[in-house]
C-alpha positions as CSV (number, residue, x, y, z in Angstrom):
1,X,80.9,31.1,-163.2
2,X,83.4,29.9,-160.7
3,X,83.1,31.0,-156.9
4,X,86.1,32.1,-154.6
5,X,87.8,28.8,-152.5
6,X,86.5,29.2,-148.8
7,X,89.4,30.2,-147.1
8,X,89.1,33.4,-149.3
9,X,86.1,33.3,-148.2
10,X,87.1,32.9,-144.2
11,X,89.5,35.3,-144.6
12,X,86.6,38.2,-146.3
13,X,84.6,37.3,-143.3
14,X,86.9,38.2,-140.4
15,X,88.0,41.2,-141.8
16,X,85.0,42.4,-142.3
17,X,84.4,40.9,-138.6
18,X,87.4,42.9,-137.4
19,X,86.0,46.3,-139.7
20,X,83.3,46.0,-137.6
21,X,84.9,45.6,-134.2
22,X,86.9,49.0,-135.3
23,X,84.2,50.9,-135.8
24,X,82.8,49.9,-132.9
25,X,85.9,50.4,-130.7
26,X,86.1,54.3,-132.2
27,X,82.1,54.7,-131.2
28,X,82.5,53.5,-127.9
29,X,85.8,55.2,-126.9
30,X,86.5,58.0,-129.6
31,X,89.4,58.9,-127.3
32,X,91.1,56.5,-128.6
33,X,91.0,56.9,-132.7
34,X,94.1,58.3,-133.2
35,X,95.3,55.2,-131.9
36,X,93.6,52.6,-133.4
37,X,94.9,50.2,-136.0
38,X,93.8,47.2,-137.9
39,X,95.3,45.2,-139.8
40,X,94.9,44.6,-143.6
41,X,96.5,41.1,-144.1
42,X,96.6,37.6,-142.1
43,X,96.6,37.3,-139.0
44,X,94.0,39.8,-138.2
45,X,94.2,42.0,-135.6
46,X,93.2,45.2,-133.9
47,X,95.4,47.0,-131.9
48,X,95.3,50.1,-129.8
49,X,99.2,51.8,-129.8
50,X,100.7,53.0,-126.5
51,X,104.1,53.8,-128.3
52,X,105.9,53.5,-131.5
53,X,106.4,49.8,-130.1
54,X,103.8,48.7,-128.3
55,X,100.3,47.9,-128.1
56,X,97.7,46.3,-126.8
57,X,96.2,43.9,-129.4
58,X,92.8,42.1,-130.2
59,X,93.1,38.9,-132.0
60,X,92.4,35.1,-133.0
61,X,94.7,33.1,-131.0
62,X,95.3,29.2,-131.0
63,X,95.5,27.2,-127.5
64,X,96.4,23.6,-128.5
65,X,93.0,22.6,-130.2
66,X,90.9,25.9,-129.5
67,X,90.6,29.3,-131.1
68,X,89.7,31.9,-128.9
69,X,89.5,35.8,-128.6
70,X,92.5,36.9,-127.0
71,X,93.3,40.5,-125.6
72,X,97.2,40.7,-125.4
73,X,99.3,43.4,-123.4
74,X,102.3,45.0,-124.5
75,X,104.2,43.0,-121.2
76,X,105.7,40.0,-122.5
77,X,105.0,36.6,-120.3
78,X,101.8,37.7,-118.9
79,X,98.4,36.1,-120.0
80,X,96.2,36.9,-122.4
81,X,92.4,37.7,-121.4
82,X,91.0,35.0,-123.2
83,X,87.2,34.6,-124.1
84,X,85.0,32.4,-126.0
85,X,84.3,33.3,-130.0
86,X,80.8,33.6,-129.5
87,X,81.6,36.7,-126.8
88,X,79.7,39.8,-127.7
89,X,81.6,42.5,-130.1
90,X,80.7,45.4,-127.2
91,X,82.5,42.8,-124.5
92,X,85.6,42.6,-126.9
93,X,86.1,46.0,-127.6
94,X,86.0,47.0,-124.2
95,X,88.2,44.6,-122.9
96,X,90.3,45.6,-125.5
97,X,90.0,49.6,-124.2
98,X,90.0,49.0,-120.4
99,X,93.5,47.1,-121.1
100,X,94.5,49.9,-123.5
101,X,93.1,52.6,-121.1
102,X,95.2,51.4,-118.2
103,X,98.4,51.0,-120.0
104,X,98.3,54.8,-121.1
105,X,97.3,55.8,-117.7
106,X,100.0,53.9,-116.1
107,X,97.6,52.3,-113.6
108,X,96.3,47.9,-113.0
109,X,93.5,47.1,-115.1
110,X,90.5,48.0,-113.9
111,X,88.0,45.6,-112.0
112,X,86.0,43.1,-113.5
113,X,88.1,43.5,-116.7
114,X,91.6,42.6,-114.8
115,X,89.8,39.2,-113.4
116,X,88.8,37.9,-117.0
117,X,85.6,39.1,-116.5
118,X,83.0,41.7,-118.1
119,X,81.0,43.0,-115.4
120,X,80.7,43.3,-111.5
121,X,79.8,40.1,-109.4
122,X,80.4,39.2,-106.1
123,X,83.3,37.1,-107.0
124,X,84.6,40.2,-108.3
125,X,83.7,42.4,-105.7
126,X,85.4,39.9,-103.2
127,X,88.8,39.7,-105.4
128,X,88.7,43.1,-105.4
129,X,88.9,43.1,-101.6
130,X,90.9,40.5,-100.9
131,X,93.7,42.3,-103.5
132,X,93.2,45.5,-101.2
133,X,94.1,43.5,-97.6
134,X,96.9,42.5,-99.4
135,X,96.0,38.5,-100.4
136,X,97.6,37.4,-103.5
137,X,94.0,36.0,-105.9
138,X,94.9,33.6,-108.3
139,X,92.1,33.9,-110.8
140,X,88.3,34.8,-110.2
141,X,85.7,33.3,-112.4
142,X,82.1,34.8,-112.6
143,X,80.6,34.4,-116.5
144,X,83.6,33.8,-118.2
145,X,84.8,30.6,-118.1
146,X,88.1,30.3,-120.4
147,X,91.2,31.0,-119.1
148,X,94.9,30.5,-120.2
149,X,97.5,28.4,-118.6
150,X,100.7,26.7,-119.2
151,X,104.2,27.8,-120.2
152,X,104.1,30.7,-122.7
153,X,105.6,29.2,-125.3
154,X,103.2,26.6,-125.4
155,X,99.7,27.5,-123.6
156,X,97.0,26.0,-122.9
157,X,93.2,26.8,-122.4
158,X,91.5,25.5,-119.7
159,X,87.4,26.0,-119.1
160,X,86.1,26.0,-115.3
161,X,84.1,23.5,-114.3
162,X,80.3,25.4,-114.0
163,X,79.6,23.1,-111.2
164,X,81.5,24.8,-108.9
165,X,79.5,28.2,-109.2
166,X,81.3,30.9,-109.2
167,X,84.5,31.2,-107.5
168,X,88.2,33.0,-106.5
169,X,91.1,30.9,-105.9
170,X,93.0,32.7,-103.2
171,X,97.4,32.2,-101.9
172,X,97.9,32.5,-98.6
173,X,101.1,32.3,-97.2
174,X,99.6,28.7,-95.3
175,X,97.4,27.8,-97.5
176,X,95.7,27.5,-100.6
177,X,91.9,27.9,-100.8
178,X,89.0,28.2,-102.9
179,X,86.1,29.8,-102.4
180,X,83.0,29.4,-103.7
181,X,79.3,31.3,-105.0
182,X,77.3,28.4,-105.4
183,X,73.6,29.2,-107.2
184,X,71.6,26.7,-104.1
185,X,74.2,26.3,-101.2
186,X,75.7,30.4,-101.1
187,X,79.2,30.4,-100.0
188,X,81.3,27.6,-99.8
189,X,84.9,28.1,-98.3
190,X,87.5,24.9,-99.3
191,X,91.3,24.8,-98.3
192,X,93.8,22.7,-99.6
193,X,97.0,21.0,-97.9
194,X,99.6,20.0,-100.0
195,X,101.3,18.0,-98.1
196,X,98.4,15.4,-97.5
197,X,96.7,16.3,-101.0
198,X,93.4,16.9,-99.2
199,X,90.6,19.7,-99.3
200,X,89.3,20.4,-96.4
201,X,86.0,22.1,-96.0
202,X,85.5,25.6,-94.1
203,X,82.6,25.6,-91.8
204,X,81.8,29.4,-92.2
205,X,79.1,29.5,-88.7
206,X,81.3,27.7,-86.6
207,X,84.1,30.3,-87.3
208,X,82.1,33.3,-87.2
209,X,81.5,31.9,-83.5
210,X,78.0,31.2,-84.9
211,X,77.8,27.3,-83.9
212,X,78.1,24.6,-85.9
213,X,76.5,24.7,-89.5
214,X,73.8,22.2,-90.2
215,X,74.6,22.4,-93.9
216,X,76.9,23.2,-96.5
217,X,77.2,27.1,-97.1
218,X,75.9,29.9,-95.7
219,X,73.9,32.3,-98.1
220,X,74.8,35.7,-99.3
221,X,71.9,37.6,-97.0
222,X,73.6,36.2,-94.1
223,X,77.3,36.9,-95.3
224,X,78.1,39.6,-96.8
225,X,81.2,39.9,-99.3
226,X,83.5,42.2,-96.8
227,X,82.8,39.0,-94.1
228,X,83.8,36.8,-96.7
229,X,87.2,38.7,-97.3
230,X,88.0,39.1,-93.7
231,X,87.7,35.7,-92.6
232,X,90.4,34.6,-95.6
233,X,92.3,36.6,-94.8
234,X,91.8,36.2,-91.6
235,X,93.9,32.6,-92.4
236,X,93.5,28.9,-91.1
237,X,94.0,30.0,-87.3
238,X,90.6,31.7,-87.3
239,X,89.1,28.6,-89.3
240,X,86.8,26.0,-88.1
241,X,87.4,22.8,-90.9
242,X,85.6,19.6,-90.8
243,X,87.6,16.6,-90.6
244,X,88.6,14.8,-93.6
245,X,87.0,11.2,-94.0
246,X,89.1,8.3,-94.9
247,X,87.1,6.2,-97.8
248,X,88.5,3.2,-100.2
249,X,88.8,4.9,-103.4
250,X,89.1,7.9,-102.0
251,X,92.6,9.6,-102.6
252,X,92.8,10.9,-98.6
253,X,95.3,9.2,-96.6
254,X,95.0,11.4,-93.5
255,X,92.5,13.3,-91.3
256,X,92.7,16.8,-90.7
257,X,94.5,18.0,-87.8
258,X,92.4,19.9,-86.4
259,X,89.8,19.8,-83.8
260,X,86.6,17.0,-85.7
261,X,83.7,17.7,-85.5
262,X,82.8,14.3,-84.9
263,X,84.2,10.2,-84.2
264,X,83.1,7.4,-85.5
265,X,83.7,5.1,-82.7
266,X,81.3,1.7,-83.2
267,X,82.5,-1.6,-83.8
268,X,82.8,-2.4,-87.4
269,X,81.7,-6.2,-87.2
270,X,78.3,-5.1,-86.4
271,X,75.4,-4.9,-89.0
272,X,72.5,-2.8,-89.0
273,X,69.1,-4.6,-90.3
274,X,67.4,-4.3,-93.4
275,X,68.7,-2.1,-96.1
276,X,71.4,-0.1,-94.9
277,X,74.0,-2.3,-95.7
278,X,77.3,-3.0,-93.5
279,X,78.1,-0.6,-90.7
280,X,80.9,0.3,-93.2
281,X,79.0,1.6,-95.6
282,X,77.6,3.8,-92.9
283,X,80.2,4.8,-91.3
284,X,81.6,5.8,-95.3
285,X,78.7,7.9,-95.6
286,X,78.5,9.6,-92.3
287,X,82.2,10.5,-92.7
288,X,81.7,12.0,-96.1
289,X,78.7,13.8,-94.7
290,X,80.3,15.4,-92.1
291,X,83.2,16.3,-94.8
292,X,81.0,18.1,-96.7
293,X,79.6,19.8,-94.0
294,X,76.3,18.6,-92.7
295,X,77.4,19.5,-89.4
296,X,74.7,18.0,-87.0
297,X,74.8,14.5,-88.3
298,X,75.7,11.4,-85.8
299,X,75.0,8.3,-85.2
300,X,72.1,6.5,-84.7
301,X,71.2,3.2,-84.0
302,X,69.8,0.1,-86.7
303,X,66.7,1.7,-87.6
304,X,68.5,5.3,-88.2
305,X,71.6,4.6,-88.5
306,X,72.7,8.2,-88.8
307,X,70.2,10.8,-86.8
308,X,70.2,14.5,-87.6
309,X,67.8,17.6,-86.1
310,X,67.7,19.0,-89.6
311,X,67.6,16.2,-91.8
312,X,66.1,13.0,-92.8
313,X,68.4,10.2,-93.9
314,X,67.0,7.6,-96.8
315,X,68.7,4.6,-97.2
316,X,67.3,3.1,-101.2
317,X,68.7,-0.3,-101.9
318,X,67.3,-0.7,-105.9
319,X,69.8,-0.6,-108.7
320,X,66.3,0.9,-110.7
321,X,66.3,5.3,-111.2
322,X,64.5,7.2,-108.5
323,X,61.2,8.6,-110.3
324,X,59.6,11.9,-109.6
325,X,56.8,10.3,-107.9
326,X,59.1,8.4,-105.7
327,X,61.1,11.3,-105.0
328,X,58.2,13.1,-103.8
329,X,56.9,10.3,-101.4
330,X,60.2,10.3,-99.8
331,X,60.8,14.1,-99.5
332,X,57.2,13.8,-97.9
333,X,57.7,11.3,-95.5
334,X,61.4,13.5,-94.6
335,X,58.9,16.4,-93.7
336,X,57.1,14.3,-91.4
337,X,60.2,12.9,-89.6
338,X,60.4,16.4,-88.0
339,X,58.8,16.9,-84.5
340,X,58.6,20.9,-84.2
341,X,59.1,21.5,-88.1
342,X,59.9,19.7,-91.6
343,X,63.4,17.5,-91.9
344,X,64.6,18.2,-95.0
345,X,65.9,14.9,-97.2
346,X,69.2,13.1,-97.5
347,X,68.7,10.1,-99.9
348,X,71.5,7.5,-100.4
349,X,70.7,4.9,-103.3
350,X,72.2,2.4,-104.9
351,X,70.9,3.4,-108.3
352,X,70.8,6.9,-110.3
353,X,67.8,8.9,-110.8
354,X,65.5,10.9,-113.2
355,X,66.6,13.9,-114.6
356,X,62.6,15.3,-113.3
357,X,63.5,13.5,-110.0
358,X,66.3,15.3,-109.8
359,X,64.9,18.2,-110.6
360,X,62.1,18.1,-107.7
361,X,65.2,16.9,-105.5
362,X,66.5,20.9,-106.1
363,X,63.3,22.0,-105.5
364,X,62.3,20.5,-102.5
365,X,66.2,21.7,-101.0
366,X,66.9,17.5,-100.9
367,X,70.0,16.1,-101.4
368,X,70.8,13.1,-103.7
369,X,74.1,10.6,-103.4
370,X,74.9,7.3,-104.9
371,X,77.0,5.1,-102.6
372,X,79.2,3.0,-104.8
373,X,79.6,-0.1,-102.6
374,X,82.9,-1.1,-104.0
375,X,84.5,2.1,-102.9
376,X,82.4,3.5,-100.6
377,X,82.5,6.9,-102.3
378,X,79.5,9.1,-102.4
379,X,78.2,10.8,-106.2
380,X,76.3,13.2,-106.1
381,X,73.2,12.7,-108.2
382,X,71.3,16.5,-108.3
383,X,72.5,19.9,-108.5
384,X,71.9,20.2,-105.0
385,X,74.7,17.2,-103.6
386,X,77.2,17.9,-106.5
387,X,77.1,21.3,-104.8
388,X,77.6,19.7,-102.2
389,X,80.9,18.0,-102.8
390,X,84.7,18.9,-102.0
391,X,86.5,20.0,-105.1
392,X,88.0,17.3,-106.8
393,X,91.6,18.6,-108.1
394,X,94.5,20.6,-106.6
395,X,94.3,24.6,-106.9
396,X,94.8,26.5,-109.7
397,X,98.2,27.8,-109.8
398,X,99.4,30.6,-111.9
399,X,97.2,30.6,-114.9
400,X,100.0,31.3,-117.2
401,X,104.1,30.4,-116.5
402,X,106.7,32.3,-117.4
């Protein structure tokens, strides 16, 4: 008995895949059954007609190395809504009929579905706005990660970097700026100068005429989306940045123009005791610091070499991993550091740590950088500091080229 060659086989599978996705598409929007077609050959498809010559289609489509679901609309050079094979049917088919749906109507794609997205967020939500005040939104990126760039003879896909939360990359006519949902530190406002190649980091209170933030973000209870919206579009004359630190390694050449929070004034021959290493290294760190927005950090002197109201600063000088048990002791001993109520931790080490270190590290709200002492750059080593951090690569631009 001989059996079928498995591309026959493939090829059974996805249409009965795509037999399914029909039915499904007919359930879930009857409305639409007159128009519905699938194919019966390679490459498989299902399409929902607006005219005698055009549609909007469903499909496999290639992007260099990866095979993705696609949603294409009848305009040519626009991008496909791409999402991952493993995305529910129910997702694809209404994709597939809130692209359909809007066509016929003559009206844009419906929100989340016109973002790449499948249901309301507050990334969404603040898109949505800022498309209403008139600011021009790049992409927004919620749950779905994959999107579509490059030329469009020759695309690419590209998959967003989960670290960075969820998130809208916004064009203003000055500026180019990301902002951020991030699960621990809330909202995170970042704006990029191209002329410098620098990010620059937002510091939301201080704008708001709030006073200087003590840390990173500002969380969604305190800021709703509509305050979101209005300060970007609001634009860089109503924002507050921190200054940009200048580290070896570091691909800054410049500090931002505007108003610093702070200067870093002390004479650079100096060395503070113990394990703190050179006054360099602590200049580095407060400057990065302050980058990121820990906003009441300063100077200290050689037995705190950088002093905060709201944190505790740990300086570790082992190459060995931070262990849980460690991790607690030093969180513990930041609590105490507090004189009307608990410091929370900063802890710069040499070394890298546990992954259940790291995880009390979330926990207990701490923060977690390795100083590499060749180039003075901070990594962040829990969830917590690599939330922390500025984003490493120029904006998004269009994610697909005519």
């Amino acid at each position: 008995m001989s059996f079928p060659p498995s591309d026959m086989v493939a090829a059974f599978s996805r249409y009965l895949h795509f037999q399914r996705l029909e039915q499904m598409l007919v359930e879930r929007h009857p409305e639409l059954q007159h128009r519905v077609h699938l194919s019966s050959t390679e490459p498989m498809y299902l399409k929902v007609e607006l005219t005698s010559r055009k549609a909007v289609m469903l499909a496999f489509i290639r992007l260099k190395h990866s095979t993705v679901w696609a949603v294409v609309d009848p305009v040519l050079h626009t991008a496909p809504s791409v999402w991952p094979l493993n995305t529910p049917n129910e997702i694809l088919v209404d994709a597939l009929h809130a692209h359909a749906a809007a066509y016929i109507a003559g009206v844009p794609v419906p929100s989340p579905w016109r973002w790449n997205e499948s249901e309301p967020s507050a990334i969404t939500e603040l898109a949505d706005r800022l498309d209403q005040q008139g600011v021009r939104v790049r992409q927004a990126v919620a749950h779905n990660p994959f999107r579509a760039r490059g030329p469009f003879h020759d695309p690419h896909l590209t998959i967003a970097d989960r670290s960075a939360g969820a998130y809208a990359n916004v064009s203003l006519s000055d500026a180019e700026v990301q902002v951020s949902l991030k699960p621990y530190l809330g909202w995170i406002v970042d704006w990029y100068d191209p002329t410098w190649e620098v990010w620059s980091r937002v510091d939301i209170g201080w704008s708001l005429g709030q006073g200087v933030s003590s840390i990173p973000g500002t969380h969604p209870r305190d800021l709703p989306v509509s305050a979101v919206a209005d300060l970007i579009s609001a634009g860089p004359e109503a924002w507050a940045a921190h200054e940009v630190w200048d580290t070896p390694g570091l691909p800054s050449s410049r500090q931002v123009s505007q108003e610093a929070l702070f200067t870093l004034d002390a004479p650079i021959d100096s060395q503070p005791p113990g394990r703190t290493g050179t006054l360099e290294s602590v200049e580095s760190v407060l400057g990065q610091l302050t980058t990121y927005g820990f906003g009441d950090l300063e100077e200290g002197d050689g037995d705190a070499p950088i002093r905060s109201d709201h944190f505790h600063i740990e300086w570790r000088d082992r190459a060995k991993d931070v262990s849980t048990s460690e991790m607690q002791r030093l969180n513990g001993v930041a609590a105490a550091a507090g004189e009307n109520v608990a410091k929370r931790l900063i802890l710069i080490t040499n070394g890298g740590i546990s992954r259940p270190a790291a995880a009390f590290a979330d926990q207990a709200r701490a923060f977690v950088f390795r100083l590499d002492r060749e180039t003075g750059r901070l990594e962040a080593r829990n969830t917590r500091a690599q939330e922390a951090l500025l984003p490493r690569q120029p904006p998004v631009q269009e994610p697909w080229f005519p």
